[in-house]
PDB file of N, CA, C and O in Angstrom:
ATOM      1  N   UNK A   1      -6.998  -3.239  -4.945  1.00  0.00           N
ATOM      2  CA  UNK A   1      -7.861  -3.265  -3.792  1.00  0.00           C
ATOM      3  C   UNK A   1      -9.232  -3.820  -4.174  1.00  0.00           C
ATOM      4  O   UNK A   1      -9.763  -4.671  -3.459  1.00  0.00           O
ATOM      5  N   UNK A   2      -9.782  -3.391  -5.211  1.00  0.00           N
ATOM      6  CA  UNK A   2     -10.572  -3.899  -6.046  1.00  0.00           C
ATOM      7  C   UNK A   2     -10.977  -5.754  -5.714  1.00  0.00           C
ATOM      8  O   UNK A   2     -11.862  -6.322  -5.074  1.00  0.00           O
ATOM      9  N   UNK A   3     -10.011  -6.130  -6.386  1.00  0.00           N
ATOM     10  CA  UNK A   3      -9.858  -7.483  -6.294  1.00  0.00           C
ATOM     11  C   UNK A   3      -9.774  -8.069  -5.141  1.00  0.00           C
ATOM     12  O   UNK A   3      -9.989  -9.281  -5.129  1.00  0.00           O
ATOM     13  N   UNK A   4      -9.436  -7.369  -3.837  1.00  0.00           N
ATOM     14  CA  UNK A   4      -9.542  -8.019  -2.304  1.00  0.00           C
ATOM     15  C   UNK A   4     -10.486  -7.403  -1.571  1.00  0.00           C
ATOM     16  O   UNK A   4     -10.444  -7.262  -0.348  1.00  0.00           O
ATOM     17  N   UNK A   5     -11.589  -6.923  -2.506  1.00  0.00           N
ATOM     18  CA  UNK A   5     -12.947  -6.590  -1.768  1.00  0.00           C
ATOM     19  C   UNK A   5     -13.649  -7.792  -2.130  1.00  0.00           C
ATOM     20  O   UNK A   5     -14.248  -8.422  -1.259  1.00  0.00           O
ATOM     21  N   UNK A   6     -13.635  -8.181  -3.358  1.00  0.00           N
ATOM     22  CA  UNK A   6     -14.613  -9.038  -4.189  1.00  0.00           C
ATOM     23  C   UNK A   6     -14.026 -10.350  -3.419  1.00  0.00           C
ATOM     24  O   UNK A   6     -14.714 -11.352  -3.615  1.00  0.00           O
ATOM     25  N   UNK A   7     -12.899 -10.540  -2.590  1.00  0.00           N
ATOM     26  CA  UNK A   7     -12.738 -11.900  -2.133  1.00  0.00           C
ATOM     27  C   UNK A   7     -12.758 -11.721  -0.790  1.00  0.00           C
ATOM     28  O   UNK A   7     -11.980 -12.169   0.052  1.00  0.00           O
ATOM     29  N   UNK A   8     -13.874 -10.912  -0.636  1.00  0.00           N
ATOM     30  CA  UNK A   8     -14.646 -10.712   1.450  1.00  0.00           C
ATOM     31  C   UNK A   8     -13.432 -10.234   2.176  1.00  0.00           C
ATOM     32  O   UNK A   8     -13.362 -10.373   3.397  1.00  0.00           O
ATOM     33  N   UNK A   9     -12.104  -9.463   1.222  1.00  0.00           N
ATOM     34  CA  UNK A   9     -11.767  -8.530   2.213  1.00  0.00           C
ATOM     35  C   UNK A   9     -10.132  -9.768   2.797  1.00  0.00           C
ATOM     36  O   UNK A   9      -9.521  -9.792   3.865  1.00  0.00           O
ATOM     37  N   UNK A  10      -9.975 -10.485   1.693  1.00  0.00           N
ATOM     38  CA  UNK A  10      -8.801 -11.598   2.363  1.00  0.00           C
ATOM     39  C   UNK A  10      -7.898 -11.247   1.168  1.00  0.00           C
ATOM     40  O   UNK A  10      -8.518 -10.939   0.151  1.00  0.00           O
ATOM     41  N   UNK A  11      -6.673 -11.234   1.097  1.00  0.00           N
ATOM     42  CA  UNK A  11      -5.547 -10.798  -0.192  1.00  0.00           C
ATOM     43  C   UNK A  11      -4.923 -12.542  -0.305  1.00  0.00           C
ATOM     44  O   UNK A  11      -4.474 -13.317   0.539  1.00  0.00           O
ATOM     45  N   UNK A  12      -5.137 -12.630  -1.588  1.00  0.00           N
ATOM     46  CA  UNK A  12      -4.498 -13.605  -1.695  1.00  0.00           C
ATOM     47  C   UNK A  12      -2.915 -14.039  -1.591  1.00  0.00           C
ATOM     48  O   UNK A  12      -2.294 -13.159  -2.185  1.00  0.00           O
ATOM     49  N   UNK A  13      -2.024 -15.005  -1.096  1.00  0.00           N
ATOM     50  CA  UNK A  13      -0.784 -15.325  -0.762  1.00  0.00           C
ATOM     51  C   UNK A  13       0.176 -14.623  -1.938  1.00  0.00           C
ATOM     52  O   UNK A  13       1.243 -14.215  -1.481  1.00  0.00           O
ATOM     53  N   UNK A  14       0.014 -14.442  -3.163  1.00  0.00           N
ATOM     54  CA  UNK A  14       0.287 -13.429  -3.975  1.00  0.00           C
ATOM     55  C   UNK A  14       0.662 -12.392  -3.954  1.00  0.00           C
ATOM     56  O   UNK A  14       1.774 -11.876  -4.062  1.00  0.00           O
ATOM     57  N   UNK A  15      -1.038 -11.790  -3.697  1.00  0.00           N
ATOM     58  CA  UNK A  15      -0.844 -10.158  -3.011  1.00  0.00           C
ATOM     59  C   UNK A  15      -0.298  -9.882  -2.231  1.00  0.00           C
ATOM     60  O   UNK A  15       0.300  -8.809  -2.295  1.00  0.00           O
ATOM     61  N   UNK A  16      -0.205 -10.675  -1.098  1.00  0.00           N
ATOM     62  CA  UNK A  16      -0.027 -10.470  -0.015  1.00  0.00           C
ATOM     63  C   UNK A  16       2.202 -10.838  -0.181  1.00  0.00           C
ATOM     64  O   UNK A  16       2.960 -10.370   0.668  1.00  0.00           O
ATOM     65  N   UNK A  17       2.592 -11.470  -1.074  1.00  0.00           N
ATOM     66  CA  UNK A  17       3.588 -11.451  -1.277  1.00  0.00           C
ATOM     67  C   UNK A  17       4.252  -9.708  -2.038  1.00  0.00           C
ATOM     68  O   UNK A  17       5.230  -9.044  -1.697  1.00  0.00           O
ATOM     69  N   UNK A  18       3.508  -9.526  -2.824  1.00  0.00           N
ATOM     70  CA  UNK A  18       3.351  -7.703  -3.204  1.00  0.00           C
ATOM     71  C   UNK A  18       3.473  -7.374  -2.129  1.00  0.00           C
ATOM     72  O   UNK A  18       4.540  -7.745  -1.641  1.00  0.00           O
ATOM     73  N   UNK A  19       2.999  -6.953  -1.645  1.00  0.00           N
ATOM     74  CA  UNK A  19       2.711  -6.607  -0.175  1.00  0.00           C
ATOM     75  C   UNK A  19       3.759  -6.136   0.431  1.00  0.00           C
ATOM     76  O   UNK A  19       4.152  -4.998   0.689  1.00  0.00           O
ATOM     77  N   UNK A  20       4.192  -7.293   0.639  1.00  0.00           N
ATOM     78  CA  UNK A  20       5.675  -7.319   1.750  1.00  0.00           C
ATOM     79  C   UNK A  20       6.697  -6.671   1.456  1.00  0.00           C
ATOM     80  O   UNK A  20       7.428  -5.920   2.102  1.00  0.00           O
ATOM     81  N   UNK A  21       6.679  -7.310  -0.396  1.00  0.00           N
ATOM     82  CA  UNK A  21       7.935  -6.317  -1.389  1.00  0.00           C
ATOM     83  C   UNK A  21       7.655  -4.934  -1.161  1.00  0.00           C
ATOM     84  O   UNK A  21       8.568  -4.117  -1.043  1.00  0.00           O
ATOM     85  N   UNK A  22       6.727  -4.696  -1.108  1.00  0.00           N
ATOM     86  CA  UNK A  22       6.336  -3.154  -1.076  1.00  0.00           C
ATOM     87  C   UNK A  22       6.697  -2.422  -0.142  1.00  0.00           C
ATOM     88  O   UNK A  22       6.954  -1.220  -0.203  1.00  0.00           O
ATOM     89  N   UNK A  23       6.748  -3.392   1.128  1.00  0.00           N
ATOM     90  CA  UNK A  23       7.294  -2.791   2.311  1.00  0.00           C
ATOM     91  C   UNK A  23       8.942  -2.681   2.603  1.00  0.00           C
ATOM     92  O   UNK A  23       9.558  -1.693   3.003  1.00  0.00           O
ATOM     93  N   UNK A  24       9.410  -3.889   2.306  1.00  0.00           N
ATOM     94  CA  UNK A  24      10.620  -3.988   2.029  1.00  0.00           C
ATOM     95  C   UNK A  24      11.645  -3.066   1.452  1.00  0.00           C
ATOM     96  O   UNK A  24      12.803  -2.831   1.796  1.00  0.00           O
ATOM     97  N   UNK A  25      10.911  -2.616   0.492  1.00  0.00           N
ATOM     98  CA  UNK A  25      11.365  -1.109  -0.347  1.00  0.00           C
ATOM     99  C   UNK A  25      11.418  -0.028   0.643  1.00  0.00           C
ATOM    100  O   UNK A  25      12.213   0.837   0.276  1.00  0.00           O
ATOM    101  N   UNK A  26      10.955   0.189   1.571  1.00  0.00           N
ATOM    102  CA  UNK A  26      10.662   1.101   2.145  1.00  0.00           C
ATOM    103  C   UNK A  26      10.248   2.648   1.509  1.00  0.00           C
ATOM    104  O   UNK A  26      10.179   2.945   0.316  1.00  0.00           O
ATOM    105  N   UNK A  27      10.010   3.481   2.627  1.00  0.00           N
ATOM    106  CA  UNK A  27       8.586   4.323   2.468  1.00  0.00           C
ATOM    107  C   UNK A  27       9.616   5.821   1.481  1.00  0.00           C
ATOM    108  O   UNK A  27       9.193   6.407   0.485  1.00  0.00           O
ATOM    109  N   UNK A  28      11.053   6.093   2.223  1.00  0.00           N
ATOM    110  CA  UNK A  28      11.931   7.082   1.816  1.00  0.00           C
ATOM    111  C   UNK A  28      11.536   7.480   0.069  1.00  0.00           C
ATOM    112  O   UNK A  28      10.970   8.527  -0.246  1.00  0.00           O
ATOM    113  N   UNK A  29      11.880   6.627  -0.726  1.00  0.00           N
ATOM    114  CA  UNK A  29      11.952   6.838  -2.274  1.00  0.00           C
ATOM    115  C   UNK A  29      10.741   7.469  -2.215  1.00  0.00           C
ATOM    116  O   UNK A  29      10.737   8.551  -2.802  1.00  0.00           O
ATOM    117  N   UNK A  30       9.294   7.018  -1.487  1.00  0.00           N
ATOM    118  CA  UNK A  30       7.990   7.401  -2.099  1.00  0.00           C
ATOM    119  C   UNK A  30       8.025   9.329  -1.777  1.00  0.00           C
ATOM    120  O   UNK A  30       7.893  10.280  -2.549  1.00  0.00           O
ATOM    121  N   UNK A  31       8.270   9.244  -0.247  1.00  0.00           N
ATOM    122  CA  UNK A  31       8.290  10.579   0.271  1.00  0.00           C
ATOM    123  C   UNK A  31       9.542  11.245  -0.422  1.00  0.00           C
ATOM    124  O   UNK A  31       9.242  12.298  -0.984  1.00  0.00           O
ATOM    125  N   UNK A  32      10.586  10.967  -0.499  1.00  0.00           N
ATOM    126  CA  UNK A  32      11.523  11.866  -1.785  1.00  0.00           C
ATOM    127  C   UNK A  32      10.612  12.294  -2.418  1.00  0.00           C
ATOM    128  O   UNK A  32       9.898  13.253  -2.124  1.00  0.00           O
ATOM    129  N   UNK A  33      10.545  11.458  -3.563  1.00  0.00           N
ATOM    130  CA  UNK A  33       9.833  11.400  -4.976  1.00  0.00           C
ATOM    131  C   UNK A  33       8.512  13.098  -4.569  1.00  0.00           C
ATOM    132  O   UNK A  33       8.330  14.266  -4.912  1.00  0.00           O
ATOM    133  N   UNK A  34       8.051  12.195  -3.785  1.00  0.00           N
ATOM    134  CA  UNK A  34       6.442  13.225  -3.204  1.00  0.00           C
ATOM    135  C   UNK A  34       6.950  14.833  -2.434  1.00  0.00           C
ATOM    136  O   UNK A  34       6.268  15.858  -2.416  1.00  0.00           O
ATOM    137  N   UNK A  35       8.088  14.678  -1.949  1.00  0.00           N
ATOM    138  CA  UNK A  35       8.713  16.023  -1.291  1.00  0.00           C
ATOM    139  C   UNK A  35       8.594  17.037  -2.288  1.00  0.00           C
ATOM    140  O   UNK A  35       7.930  18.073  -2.268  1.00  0.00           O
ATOM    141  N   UNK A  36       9.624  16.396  -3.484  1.00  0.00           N
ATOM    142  CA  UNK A  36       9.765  17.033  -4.955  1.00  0.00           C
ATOM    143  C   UNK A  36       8.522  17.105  -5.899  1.00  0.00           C
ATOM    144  O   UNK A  36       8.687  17.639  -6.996  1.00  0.00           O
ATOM    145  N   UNK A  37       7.590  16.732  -5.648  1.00  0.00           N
ATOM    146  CA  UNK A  37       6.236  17.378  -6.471  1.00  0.00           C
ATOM    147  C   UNK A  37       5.692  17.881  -5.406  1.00  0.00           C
ATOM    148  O   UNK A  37       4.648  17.974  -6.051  1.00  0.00           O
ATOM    149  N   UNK A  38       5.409  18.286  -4.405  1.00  0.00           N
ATOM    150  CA  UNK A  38       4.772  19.076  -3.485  1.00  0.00           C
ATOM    151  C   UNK A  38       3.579  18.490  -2.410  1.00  0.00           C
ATOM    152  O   UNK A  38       3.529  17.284  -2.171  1.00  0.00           O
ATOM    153  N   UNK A  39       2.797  19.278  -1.897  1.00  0.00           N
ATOM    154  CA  UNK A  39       1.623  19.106  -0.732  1.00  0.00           C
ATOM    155  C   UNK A  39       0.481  18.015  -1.549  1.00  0.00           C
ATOM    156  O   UNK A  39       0.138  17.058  -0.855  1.00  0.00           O
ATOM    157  N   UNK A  40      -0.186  18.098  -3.102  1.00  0.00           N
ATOM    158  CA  UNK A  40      -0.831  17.654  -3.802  1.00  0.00           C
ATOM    159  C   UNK A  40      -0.158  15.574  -3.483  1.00  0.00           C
ATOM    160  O   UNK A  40      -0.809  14.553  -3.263  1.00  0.00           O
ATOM    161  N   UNK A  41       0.718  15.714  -3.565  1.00  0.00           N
ATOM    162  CA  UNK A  41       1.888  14.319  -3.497  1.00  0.00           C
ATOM    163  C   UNK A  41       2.115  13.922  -2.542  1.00  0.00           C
ATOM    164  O   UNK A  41       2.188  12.704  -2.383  1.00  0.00           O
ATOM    165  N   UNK A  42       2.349  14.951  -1.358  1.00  0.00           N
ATOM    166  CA  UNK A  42       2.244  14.009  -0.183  1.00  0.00           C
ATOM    167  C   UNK A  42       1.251  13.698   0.312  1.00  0.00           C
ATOM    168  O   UNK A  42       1.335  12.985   1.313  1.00  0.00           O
ATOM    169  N   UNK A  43       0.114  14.041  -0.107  1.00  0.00           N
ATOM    170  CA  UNK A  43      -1.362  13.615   0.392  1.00  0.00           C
ATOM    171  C   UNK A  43      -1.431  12.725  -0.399  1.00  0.00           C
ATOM    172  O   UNK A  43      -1.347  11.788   0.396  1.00  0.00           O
ATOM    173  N   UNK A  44      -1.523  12.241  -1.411  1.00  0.00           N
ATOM    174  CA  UNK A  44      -1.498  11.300  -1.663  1.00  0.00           C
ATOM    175  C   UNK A  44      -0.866  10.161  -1.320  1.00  0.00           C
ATOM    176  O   UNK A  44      -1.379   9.043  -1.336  1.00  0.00           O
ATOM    177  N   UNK A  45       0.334  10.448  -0.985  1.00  0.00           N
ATOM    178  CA  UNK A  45       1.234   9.140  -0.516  1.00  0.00           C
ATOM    179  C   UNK A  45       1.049   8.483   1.016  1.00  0.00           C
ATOM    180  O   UNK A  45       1.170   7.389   1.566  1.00  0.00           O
ATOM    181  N   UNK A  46       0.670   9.892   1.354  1.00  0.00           N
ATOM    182  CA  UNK A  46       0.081   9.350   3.080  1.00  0.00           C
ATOM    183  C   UNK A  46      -1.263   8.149   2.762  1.00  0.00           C
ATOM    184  O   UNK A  46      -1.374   7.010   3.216  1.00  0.00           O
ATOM    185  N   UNK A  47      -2.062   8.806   1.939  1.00  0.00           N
ATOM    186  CA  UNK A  47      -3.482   8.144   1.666  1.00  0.00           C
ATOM    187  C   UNK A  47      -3.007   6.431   1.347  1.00  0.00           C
ATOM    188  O   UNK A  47      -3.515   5.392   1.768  1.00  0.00           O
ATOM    189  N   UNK A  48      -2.204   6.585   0.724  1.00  0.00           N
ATOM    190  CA  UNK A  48      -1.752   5.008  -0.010  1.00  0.00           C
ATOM    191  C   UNK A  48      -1.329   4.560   1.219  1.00  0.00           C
ATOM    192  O   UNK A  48      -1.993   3.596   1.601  1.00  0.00           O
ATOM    193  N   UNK A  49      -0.206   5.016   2.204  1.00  0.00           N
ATOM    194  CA  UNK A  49       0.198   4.399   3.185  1.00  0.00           C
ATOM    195  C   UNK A  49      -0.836   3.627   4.272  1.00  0.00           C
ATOM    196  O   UNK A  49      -0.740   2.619   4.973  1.00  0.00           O
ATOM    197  N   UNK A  50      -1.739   4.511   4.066  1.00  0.00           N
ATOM    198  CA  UNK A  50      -3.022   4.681   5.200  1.00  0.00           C
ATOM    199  C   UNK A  50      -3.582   2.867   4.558  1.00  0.00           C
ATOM    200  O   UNK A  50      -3.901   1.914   5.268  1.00  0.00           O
ATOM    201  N   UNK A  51      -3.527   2.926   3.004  1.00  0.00           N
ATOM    202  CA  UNK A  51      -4.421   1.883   2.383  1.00  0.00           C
ATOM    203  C   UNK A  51      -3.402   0.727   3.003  1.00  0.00           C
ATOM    204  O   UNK A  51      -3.830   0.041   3.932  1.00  0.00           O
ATOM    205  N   UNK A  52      -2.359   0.553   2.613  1.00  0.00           N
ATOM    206  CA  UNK A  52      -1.289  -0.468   2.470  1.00  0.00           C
ATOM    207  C   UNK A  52      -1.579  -0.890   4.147  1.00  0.00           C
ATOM    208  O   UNK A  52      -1.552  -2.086   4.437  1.00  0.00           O
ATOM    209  N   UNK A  53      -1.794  -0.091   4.985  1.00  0.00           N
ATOM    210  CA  UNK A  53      -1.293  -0.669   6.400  1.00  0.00           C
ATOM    211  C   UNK A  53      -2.641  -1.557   6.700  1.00  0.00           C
ATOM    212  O   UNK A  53      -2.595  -2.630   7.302  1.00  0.00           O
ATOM    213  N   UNK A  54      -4.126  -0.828   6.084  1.00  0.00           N
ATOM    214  CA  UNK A  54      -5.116  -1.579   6.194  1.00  0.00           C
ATOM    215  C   UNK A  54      -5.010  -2.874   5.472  1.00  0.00           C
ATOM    216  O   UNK A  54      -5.622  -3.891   5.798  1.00  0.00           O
ATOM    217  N   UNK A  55      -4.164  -2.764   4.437  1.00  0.00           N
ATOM    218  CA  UNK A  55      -4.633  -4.076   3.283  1.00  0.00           C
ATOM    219  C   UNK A  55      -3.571  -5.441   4.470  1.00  0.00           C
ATOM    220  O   UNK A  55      -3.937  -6.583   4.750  1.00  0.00           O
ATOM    221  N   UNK A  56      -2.422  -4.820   4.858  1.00  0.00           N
ATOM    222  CA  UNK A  56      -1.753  -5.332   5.622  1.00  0.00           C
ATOM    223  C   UNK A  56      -2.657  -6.052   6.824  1.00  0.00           C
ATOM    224  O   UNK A  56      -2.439  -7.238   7.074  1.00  0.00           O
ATOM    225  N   UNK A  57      -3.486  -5.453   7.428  1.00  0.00           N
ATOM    226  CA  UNK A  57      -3.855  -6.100   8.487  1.00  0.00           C
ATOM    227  C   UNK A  57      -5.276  -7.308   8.205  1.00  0.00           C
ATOM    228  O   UNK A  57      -6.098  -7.738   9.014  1.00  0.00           O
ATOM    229  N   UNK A  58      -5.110  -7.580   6.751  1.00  0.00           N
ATOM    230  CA  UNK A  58      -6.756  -8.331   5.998  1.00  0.00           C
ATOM    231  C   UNK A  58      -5.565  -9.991   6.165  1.00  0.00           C
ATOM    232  O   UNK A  58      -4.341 -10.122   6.189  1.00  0.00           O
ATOM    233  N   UNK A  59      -6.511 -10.798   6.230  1.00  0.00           N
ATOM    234  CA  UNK A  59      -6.153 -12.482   6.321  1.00  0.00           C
ATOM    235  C   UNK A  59      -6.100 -12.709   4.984  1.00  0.00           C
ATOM    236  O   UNK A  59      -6.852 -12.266   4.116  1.00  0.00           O
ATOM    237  N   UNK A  60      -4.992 -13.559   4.855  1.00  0.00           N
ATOM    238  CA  UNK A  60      -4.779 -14.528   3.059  1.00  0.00           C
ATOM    239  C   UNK A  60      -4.833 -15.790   3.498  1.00  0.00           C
ATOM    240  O   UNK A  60      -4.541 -16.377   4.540  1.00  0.00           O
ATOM    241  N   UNK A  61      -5.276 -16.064   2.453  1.00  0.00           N
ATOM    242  CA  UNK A  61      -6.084 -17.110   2.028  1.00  0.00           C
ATOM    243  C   UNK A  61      -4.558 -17.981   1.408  1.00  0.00           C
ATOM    244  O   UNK A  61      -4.653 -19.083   0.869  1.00  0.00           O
TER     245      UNK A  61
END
């Protein structure tokens, strides 16, 4: 995220290829995974989701 602040907030065709893979995978494995370590885990995973949908809606370059 770091790296698509410093470029005014645009993900490069790259990232933005991450991105997609990431979605593609879908969300199940993360929330498994997070069910089985507890409340600490699913807050976190919501938080990431929360990031991913914002990084999703930024323009590439």
């Amino acid at each position: 995220m770091t790296a698509t602040l410093a470029r005014d907030g645009r993900l490069t065709a790259d990232h933005a290829a991450l991105l997609d893979q990431r979605r593609q995978e879908g969300n199940q494995p993360l929330w498994a995974a997070a069910g089985e370590a507890g409340e600490p885990a699913r807050s976190c995973v919501a938080r990431l989701l929360r990031i991913e949908a914002e990084l999703g809606s930024l323009p590439v370059d």
